[in-house]
DSSP file (Angstrom, degrees, kcal/mol; ACC not computed):
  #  RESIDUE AA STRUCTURE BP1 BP2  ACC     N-H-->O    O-->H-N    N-H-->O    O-->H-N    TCO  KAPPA ALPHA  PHI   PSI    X-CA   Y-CA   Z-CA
    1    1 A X              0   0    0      0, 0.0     2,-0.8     0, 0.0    77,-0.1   0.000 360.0 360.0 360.0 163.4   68.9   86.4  -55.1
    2    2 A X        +     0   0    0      2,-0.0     7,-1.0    76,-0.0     2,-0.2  -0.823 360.0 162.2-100.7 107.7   68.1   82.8  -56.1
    3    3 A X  E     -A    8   0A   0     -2,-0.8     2,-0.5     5,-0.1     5,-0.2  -0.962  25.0-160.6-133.8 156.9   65.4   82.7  -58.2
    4    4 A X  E >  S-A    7   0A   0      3,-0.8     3,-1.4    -2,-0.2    -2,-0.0  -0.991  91.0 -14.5-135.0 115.7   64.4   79.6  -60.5
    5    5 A X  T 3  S-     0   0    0     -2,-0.5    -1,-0.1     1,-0.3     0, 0.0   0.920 131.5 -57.9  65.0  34.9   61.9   80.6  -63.5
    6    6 A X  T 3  S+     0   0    0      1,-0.2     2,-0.4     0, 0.0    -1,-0.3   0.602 107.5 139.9  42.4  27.4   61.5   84.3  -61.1
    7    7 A X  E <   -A    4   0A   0     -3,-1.4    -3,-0.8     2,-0.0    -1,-0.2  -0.808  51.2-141.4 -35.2  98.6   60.3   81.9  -58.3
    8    8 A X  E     -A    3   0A   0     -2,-0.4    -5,-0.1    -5,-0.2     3,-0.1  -0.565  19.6-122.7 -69.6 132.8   61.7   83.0  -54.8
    9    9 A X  S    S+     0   0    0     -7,-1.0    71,-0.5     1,-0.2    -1,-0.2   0.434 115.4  54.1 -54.7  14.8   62.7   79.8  -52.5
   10   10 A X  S    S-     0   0    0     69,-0.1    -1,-0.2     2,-0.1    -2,-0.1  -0.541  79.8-176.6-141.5  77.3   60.4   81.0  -50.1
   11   11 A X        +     0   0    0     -2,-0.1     3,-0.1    -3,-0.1    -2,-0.1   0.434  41.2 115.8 -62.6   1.9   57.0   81.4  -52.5
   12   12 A X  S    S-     0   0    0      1,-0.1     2,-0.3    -4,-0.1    -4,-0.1  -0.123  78.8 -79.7 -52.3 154.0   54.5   83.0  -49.6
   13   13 A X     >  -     0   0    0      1,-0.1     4,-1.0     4,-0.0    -1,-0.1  -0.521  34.1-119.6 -55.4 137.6   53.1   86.4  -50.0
   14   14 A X  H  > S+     0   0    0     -2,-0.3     4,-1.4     2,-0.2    -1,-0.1   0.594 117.5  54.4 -51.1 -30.3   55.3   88.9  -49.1
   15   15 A X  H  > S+     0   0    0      2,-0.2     4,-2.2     3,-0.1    -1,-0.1   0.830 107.7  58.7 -75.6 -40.7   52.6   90.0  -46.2
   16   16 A X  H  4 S+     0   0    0      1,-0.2    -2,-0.2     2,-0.2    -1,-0.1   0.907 110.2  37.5 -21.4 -70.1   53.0   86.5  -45.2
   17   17 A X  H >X S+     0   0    0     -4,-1.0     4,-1.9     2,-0.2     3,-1.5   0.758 108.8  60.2 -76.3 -26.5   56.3   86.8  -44.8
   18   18 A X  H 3X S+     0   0    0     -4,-1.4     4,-1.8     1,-0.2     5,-0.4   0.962 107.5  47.4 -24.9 -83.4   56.4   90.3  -43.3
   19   19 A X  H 3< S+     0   0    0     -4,-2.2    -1,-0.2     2,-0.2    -2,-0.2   0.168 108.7  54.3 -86.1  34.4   54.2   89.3  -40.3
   20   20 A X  H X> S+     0   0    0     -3,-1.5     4,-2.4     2,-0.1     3,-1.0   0.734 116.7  39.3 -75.3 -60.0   56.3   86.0  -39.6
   21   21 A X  H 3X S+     0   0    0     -4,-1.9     4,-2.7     1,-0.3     5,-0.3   0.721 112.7  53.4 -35.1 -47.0   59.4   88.3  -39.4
   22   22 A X  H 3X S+     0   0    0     -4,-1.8     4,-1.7     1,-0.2     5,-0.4   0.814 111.4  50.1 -87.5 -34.7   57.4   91.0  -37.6
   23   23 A X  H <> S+     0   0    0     -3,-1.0     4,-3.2    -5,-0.4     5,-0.3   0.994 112.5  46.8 -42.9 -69.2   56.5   87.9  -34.9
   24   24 A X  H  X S+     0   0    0     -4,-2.4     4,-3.7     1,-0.2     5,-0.3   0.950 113.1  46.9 -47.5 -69.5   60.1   87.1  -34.6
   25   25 A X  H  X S+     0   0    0     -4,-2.7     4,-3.0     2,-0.2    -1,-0.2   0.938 115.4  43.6 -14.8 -76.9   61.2   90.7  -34.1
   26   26 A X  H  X>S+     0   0    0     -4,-1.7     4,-2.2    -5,-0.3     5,-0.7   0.981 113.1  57.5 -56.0 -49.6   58.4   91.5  -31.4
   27   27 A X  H  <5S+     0   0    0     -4,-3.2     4,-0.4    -5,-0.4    -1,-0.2   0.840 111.1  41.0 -34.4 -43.3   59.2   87.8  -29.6
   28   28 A X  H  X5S+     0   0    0     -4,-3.7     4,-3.9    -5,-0.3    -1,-0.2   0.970 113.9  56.3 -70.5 -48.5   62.8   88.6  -29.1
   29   29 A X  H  X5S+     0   0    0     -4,-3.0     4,-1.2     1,-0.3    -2,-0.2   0.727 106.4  45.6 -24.4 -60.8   61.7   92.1  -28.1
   30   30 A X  H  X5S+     0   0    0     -4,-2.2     4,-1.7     1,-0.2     5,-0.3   0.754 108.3  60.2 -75.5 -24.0   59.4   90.9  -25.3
   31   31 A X  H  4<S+     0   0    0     -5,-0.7     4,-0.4    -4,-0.4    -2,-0.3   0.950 108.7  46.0 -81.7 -23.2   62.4   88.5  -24.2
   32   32 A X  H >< S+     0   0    0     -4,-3.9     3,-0.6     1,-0.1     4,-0.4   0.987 121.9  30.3 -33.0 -75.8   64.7   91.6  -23.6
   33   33 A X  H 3X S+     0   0    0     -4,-1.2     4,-0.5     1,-0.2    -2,-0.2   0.179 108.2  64.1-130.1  -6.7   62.7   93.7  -22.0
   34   34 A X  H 3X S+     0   0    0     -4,-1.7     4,-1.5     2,-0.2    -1,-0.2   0.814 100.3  52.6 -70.4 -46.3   60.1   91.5  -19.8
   35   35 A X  H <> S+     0   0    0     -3,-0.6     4,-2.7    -4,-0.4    -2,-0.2   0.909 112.9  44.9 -79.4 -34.5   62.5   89.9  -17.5
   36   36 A X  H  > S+     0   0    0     -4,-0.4     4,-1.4    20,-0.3    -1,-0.2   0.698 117.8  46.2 -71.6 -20.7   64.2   93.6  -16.4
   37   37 A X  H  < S+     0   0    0     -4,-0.5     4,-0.2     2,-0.2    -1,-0.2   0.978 111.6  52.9 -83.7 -49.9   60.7   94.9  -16.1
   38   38 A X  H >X S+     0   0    0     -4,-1.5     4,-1.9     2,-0.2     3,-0.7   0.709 109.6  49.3  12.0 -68.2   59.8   91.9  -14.2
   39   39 A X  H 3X S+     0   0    0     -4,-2.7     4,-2.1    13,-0.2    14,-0.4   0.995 106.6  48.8 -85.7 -43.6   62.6   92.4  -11.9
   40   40 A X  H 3X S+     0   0    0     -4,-1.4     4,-0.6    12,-0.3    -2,-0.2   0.581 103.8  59.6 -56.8   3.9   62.2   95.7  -11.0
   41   41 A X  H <> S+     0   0    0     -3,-0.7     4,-1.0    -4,-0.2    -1,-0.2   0.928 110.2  51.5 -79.0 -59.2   58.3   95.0  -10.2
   42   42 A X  H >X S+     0   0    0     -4,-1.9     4,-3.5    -3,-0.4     3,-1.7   0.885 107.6  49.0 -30.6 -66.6   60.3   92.4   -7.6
   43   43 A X  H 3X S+     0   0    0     -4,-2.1     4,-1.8     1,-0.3     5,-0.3   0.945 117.6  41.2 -75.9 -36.1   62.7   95.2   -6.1
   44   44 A X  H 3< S+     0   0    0     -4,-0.6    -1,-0.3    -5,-0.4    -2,-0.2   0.933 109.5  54.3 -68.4 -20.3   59.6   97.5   -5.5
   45   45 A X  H << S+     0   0    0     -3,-1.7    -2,-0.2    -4,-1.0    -3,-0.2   0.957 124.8  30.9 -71.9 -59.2   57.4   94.6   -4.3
   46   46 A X  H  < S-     0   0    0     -4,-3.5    -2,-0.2     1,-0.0    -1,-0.2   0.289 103.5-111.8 -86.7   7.5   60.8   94.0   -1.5
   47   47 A X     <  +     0   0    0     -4,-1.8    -3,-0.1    -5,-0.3    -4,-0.1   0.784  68.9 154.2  72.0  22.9   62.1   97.1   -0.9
   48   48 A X        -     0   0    0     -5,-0.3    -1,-0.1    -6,-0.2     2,-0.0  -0.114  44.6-125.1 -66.9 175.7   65.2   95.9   -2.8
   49   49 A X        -     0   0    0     -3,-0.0    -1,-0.1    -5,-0.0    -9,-0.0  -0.483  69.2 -61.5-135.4 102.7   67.8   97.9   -4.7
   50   50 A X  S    S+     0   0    0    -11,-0.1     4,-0.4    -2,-0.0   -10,-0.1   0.888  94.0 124.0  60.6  50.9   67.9   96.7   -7.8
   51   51 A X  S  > S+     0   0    0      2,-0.1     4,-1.8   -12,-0.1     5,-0.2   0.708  81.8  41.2 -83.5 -67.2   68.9   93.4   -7.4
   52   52 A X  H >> S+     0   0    0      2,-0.2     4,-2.3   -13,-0.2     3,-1.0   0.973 115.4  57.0 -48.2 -58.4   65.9   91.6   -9.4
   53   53 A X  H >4 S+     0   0    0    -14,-0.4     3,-4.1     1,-0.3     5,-0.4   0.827 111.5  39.3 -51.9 -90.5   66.2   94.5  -12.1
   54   54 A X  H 3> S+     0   0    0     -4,-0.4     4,-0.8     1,-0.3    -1,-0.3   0.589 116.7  47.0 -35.1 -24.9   69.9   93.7  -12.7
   55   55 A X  H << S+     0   0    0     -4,-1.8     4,-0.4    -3,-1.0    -1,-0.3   0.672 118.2  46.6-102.1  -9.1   69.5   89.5  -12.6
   56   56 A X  T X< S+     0   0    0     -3,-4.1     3,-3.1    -4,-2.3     2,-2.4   0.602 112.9  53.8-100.8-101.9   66.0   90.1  -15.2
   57   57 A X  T 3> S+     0   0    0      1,-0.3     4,-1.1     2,-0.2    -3,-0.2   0.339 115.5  36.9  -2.7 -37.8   68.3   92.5  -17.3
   58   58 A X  H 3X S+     0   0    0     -2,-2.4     4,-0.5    -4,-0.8    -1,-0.3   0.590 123.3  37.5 -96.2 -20.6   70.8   90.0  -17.7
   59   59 A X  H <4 S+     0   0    0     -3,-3.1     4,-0.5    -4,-0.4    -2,-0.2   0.794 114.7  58.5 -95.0 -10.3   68.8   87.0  -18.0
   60   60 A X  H  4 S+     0   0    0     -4,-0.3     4,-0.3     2,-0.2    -2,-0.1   0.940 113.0  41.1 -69.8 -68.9   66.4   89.2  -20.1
   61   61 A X  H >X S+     0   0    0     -4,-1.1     4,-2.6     1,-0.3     3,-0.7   0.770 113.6  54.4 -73.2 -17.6   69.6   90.0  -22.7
   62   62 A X  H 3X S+     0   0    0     -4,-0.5     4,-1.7     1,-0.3    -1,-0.3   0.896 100.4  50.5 -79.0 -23.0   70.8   86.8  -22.7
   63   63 A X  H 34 S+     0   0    0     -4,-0.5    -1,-0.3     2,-0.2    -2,-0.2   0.732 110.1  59.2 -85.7  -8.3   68.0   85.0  -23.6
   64   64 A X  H <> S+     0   0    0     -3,-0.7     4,-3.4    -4,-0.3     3,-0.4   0.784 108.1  44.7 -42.6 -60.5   67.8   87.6  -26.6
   65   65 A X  H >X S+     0   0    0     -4,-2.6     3,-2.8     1,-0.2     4,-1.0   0.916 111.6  44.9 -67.4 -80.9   70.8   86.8  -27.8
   66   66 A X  H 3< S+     0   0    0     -4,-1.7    -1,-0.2     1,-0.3    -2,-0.2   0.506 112.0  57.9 -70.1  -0.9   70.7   83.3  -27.7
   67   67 A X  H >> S+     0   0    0     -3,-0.4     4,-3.3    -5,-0.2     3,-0.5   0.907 113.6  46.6 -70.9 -65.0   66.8   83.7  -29.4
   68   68 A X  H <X S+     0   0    0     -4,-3.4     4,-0.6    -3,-2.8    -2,-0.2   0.825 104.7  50.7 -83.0 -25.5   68.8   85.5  -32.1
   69   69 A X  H 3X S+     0   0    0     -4,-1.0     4,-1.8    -5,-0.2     5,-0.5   0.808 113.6  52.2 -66.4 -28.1   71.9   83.2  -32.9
   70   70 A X  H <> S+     0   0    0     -3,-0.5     4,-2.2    -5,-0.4     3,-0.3   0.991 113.4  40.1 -82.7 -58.3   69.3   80.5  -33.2
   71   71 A X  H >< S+     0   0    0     -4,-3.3     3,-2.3     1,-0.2     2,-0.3   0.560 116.2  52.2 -47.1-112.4   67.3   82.8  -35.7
   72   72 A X  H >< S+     0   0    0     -4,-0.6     3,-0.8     1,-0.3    -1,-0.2   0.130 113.3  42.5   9.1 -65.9   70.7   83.8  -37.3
   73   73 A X  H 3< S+     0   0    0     -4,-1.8    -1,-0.3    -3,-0.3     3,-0.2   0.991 116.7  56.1 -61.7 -54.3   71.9   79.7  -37.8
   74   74 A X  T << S+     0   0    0     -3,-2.3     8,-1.4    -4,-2.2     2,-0.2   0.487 106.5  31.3 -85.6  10.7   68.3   78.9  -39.1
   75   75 A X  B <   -B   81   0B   0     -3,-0.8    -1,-0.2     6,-0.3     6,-0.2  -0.686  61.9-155.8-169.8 127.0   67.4   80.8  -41.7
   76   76 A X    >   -     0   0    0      4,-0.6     3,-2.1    -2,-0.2     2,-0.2  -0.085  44.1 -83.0 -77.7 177.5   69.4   82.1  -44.2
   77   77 A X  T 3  S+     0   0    0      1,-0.3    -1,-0.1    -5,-0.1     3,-0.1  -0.429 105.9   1.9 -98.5 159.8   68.4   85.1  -45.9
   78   78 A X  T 3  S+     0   0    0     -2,-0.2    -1,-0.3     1,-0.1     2,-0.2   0.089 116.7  69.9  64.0 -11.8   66.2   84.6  -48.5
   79   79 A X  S <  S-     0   0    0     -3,-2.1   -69,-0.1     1,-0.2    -1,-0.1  -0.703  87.7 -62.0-142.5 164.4   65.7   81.1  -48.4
   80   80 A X        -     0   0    0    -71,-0.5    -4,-0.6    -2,-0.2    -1,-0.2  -0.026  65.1 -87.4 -32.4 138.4   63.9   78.1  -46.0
   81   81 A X  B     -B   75   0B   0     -6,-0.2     2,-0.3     1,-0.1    -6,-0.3  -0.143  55.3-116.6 -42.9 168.6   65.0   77.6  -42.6
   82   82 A X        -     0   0    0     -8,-1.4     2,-2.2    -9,-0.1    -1,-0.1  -0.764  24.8-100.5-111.7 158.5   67.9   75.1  -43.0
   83   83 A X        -     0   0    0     -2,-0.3     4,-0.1     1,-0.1    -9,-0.0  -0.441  35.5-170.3 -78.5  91.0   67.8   71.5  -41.5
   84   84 A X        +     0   0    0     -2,-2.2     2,-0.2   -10,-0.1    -1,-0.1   0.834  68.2  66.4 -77.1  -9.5   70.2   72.1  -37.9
   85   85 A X  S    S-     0   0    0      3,-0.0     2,-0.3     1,-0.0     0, 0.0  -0.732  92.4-116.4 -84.1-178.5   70.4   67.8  -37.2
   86   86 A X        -     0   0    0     -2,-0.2     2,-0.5     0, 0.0    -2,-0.1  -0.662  27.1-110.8 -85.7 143.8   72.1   65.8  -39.4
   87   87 A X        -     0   0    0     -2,-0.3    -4,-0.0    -4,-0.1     2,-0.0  -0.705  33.7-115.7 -71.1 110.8   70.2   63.4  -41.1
   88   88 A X        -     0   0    0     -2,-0.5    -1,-0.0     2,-0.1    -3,-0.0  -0.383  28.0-118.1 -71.7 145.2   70.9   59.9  -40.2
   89   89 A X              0   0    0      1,-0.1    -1,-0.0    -2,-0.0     0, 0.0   0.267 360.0 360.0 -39.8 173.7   72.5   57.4  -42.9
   90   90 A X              0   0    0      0, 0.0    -1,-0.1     0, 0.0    -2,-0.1   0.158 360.0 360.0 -88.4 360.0   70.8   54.2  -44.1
Protein backbone atom coordinates (compact mmCIF):
# COMPACT_ATOMS: atom_id res chain seq x y z
CA UNK A 1 0.00 0.00 0.00
CA UNK A 2 1.19 3.63 -0.45
CA UNK A 3 1.79 5.09 2.64
CA UNK A 4 3.90 8.30 3.20
CA UNK A 5 5.22 8.73 7.03
CA UNK A 6 2.20 5.61 7.73
CA UNK A 7 -0.33 8.11 6.21
CA UNK A 8 -2.94 6.36 3.85
CA UNK A 9 -3.77 8.64 0.59
CA UNK A 10 -7.23 8.49 1.66
CA UNK A 11 -6.78 9.86 5.53
CA UNK A 12 -10.72 9.42 6.72
CA UNK A 13 -11.70 7.11 9.34
CA UNK A 14 -11.94 3.86 8.33
CA UNK A 15 -15.91 3.95 9.42
CA UNK A 16 -15.93 6.91 7.12
CA UNK A 17 -14.86 5.03 4.53
CA UNK A 18 -16.77 1.85 5.22
CA UNK A 19 -20.18 3.64 4.94
CA UNK A 20 -19.17 5.48 1.55
CA UNK A 21 -18.33 2.03 0.10
CA UNK A 22 -21.41 0.50 1.88
CA UNK A 23 -23.49 3.54 -0.04
CA UNK A 24 -21.93 2.64 -3.29
CA UNK A 25 -22.56 -1.10 -2.90
CA UNK A 26 -26.36 -0.71 -1.78
CA UNK A 27 -26.77 2.17 -4.87
CA UNK A 28 -25.69 -0.29 -7.49
CA UNK A 29 -27.79 -2.89 -5.69
CA UNK A 30 -31.04 -0.93 -5.86
CA UNK A 31 -30.21 -0.19 -9.66
CA UNK A 32 -30.21 -4.04 -10.40
CA UNK A 33 -32.95 -5.07 -8.86
CA UNK A 34 -35.63 -1.98 -8.92
CA UNK A 35 -36.15 -1.74 -12.56
CA UNK A 36 -37.04 -5.83 -12.80
CA UNK A 37 -39.25 -5.44 -9.74
CA UNK A 38 -40.67 -2.40 -11.35
CA UNK A 39 -41.43 -4.22 -14.35
CA UNK A 40 -43.10 -7.05 -13.09
CA UNK A 41 -45.41 -4.63 -10.85
CA UNK A 42 -46.21 -3.35 -14.78
CA UNK A 43 -47.04 -7.02 -16.15
CA UNK A 44 -49.42 -7.64 -13.16
CA UNK A 45 -50.85 -4.13 -13.36
CA UNK A 46 -51.58 -5.32 -17.47
CA UNK A 47 -52.12 -8.62 -17.52
CA UNK A 48 -48.80 -8.91 -19.37
CA UNK A 49 -46.36 -11.82 -19.56
CA UNK A 50 -43.38 -10.74 -18.61
CA UNK A 51 -42.60 -8.25 -20.98
CA UNK A 52 -41.95 -5.18 -18.44
CA UNK A 53 -40.06 -7.81 -16.14
CA UNK A 54 -37.64 -8.77 -18.90
CA UNK A 55 -37.08 -4.91 -20.46
CA UNK A 56 -36.54 -3.65 -16.26
CA UNK A 57 -34.13 -6.80 -15.93
CA UNK A 58 -32.21 -5.72 -18.69
CA UNK A 59 -32.20 -2.06 -18.27
CA UNK A 60 -31.94 -2.78 -14.44
CA UNK A 61 -28.43 -4.86 -15.24
CA UNK A 62 -27.27 -2.64 -17.48
CA UNK A 63 -27.37 0.31 -15.68
CA UNK A 64 -25.39 -1.78 -12.88
CA UNK A 65 -22.80 -2.46 -14.95
CA UNK A 66 -22.28 0.71 -16.44
CA UNK A 67 -22.66 2.24 -12.44
CA UNK A 68 -19.76 -0.12 -11.83
CA UNK A 69 -17.15 0.49 -14.77
CA UNK A 70 -17.56 4.08 -13.77
CA UNK A 71 -16.77 3.14 -9.99
CA UNK A 72 -14.04 0.72 -11.35
CA UNK A 73 -12.23 3.85 -13.74
CA UNK A 74 -12.67 6.27 -10.75
CA UNK A 75 -11.16 5.04 -7.95
CA UNK A 76 -8.37 3.07 -7.70
CA UNK A 77 -7.96 1.01 -4.76
CA UNK A 78 -6.63 2.54 -2.01
CA UNK A 79 -6.23 5.85 -3.17
CA UNK A 80 -8.51 9.23 -4.27
CA UNK A 81 -10.82 9.06 -7.04
CA UNK A 82 -8.68 9.91 -10.05
CA UNK A 83 -9.30 13.12 -12.28
CA UNK A 84 -11.41 11.28 -15.63
CA UNK A 85 -11.14 15.02 -17.94
CA UNK A 86 -8.07 16.09 -18.93
CA UNK A 87 -6.91 19.14 -17.65
CA UNK A 88 -6.69 21.90 -20.10
CA UNK A 89 -3.15 23.51 -21.06
CA UNK A 90 -2.21 27.17 -20.45
Amino acid sequence: MNTIFGHSPDDRDPLARAVEWTSRVTTISFEMVLPGMVGFWIDQRLGTKAIFLVLGVVLGFATGLWHLIRLGKSSPPGGKPTQTTPEKEP
